[in-house]
C-alpha positions in Angstrom: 8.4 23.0 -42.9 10.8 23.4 -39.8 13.0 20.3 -39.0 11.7 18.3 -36.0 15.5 16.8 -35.1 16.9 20.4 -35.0 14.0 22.7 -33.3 12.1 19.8 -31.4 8.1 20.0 -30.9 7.7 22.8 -28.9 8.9 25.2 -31.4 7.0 23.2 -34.3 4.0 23.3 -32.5 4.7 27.3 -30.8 5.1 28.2 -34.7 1.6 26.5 -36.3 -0.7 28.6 -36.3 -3.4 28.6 -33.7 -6.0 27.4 -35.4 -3.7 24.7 -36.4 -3.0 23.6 -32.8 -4.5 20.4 -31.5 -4.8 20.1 -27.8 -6.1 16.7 -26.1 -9.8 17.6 -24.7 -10.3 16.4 -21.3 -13.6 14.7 -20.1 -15.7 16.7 -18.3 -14.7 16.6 -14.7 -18.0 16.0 -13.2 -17.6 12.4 -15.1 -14.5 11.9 -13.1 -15.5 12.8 -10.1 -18.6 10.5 -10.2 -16.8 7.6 -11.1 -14.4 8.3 -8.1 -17.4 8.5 -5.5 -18.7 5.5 -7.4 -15.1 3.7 -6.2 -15.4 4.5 -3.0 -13.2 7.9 -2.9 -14.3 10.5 0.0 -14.4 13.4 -2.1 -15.5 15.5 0.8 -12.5 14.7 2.8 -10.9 16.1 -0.6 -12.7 19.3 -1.3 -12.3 20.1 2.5 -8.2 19.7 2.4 -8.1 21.3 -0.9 -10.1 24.2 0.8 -7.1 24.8 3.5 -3.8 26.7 2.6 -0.7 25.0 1.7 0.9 25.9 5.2 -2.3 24.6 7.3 -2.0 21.2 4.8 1.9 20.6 5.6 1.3 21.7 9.7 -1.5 19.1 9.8 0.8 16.7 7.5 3.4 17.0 10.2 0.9 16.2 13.0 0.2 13.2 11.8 4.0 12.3 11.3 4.9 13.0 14.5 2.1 10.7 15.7 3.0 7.5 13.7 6.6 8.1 14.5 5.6 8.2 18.0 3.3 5.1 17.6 6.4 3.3 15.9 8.9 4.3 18.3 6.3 3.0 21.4 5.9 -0.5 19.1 10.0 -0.9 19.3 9.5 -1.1 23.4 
């Protein structure tokens, strides 16, 4: 048996065998995403920003920075 303290539990676990591994199994996802539609989520809204590329997320991101600093700046006048 290999020492826990010395090698940690990656290399405990990286030297089981496979069949020996135990992985947490997730729920199906379909569950989750119910439940969050059932709370109120708009999963649409996040499909259709998950559909766009990074760079189109972080350009429209900064759009809508620039417009509440602008909205914050007009609220100090």
């Amino acid at each position: 048996m290999v020492d826990v303290r010395r090698h940690g539990r990656y290399n405990l676990v990286m030297s089981a065998k496979p069949e020996q591994r135990t992985r947490k199994k997730r729920p199906p996802a379909r569950d989750a995403i119910q439940e969050a539609i059932d709370y109120g989520i708009d999963v649409s809204a996040l499909r259709d920003n998950l559909a766009r590329t990074p760079a189109e997320r972080l350009r429209r991101h900064q759009i809508a920075l620039d417009r509440m600093r602008t909205l914050q700046k007009a609220k100090r006048l």
